[in-house]
C-alpha positions as CSV (number, residue, x, y, z in Angstrom):
1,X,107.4,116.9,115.6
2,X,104.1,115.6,117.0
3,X,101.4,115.9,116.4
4,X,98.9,116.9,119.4
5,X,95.3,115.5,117.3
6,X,97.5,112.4,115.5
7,X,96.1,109.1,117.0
8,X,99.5,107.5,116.6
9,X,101.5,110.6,117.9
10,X,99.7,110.0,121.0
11,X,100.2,106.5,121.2
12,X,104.2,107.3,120.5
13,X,103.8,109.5,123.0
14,X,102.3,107.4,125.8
15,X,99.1,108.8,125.9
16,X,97.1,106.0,124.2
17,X,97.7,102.4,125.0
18,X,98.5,100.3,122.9
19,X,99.4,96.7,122.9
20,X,103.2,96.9,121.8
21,X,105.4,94.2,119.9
22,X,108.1,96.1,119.4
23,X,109.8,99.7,120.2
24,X,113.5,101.3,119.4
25,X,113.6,104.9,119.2
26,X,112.6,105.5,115.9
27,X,109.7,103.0,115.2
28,X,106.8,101.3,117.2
29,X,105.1,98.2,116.6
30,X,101.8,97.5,118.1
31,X,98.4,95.7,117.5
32,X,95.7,97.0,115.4
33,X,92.5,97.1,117.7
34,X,90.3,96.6,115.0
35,X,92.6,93.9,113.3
36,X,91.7,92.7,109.2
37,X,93.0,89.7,111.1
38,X,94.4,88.5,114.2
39,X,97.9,89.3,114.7
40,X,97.4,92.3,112.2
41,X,100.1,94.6,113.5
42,X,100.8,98.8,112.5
43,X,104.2,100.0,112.2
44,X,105.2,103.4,112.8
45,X,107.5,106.3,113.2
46,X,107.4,107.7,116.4
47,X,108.0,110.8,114.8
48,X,104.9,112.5,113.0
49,X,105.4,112.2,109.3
50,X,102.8,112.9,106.9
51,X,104.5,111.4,103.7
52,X,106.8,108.7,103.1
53,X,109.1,111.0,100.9
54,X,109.7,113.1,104.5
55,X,110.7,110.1,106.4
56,X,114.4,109.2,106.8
57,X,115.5,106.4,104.8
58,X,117.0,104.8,108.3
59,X,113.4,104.7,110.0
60,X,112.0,103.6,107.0
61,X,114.6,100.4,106.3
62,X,113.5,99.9,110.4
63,X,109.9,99.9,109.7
64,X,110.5,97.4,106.6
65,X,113.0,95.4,108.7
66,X,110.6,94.8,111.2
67,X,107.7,93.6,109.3
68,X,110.3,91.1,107.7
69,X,111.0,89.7,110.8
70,X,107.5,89.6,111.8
71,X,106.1,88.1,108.8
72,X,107.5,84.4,109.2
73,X,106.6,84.7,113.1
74,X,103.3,85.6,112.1
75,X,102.5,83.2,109.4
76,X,103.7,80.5,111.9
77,X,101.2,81.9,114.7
78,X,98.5,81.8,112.6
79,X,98.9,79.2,110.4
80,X,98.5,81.0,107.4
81,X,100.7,81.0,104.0
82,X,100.9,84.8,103.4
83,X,101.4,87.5,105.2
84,X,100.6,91.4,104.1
85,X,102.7,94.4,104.1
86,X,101.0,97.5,103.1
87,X,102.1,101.1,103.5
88,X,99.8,103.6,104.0
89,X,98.7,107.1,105.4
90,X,95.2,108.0,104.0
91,X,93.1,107.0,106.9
92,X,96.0,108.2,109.4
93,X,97.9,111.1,108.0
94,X,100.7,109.5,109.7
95,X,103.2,107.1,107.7
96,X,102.6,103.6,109.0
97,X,102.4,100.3,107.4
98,X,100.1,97.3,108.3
99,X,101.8,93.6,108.7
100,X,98.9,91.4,107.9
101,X,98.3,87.9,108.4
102,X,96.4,86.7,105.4
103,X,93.5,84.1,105.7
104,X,91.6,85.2,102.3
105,X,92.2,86.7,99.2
106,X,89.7,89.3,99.8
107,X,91.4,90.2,103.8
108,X,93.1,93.4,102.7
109,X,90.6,94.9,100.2
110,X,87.3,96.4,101.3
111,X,85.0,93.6,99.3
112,X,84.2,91.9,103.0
113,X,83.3,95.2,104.5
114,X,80.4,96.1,101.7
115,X,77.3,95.3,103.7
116,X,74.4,96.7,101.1
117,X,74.5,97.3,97.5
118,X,75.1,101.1,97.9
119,X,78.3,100.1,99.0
120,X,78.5,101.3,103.6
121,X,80.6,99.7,105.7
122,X,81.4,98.9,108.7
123,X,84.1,99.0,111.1
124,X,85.9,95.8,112.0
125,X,85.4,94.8,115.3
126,X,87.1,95.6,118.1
127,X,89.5,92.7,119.4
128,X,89.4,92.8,123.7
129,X,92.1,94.0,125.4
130,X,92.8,90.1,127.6
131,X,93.6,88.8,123.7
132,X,95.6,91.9,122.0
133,X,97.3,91.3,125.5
134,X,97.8,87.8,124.7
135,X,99.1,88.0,121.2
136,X,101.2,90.7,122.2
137,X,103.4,88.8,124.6
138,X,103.7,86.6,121.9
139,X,104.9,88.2,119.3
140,X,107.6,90.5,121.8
141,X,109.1,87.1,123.0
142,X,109.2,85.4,119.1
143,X,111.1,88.7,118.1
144,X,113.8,88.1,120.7
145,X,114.4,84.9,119.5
């Protein structure tokens, strides 16, 4: 069921861009716009789920399926050795997982984000549209391959 205030219900449901990768009927792929790193993709249901332990185990083997298959494109694309794949729901209460490309060590904890002693942060910034574009086509031809 959707959610009508979930961020990713509405871009499952066409009412948010986004800069897809990939899409089937169960799961969508698209482009974080404020990326840990280029190329850092989110993988969802199109479905609202709050908790993995909800989801069916079929969308779930699709979501880890394609982050496997997007891992070696990504790591070839951007040159790096390791790519991430984290699940997670806090910031979202919707089940998706992240497909990160990983530059440095530090890329998917919050230690590059701590900007004063008492620990604020700030938000990543936001990639423009002409390059998730970009990387997008990218990554939706490499996965027909």
């Amino acid at each position: 069921m959707a959610n009508k205030t979930c961020l990713f219900c509405l871009i499952a449901a066409g009412h948010l861009p986004a800069h897809m990768v990939y899409e089937s009927p169960d799961v969508l792929a698209f482009l974080d716009i404020r990326p840990i790193r280029t190329g850092h993709v989110q993988i969802i249901p199109r479905e609202h789920f709050d908790y993995y332990d909800t989801v069916p185990l079929e969308t779930l083997t699709e979501i880890v399926s394609v982050g496997q298959q997007l891992a070696p494109i990504l790591s070839n694309l951007f040159e790096v050795k390791r790519v991430a794949f984290l699940f997670t729901g806090g910031d979202i209460p919707h089940v998706h997982a992240h497909v990160v490309p990983i530059v440095e060590a530090t890329d998917i904890n919050s230690k590059q984000y701590i900007v004063e002693q008492d620990i604020t942060f700030q938000d990543r910034p936001r990639v423009p549209d002409s390059e998730l574009s970009a990387t997008a086509k990218s990554l939706r031809l490499m996965l027909q391959e």
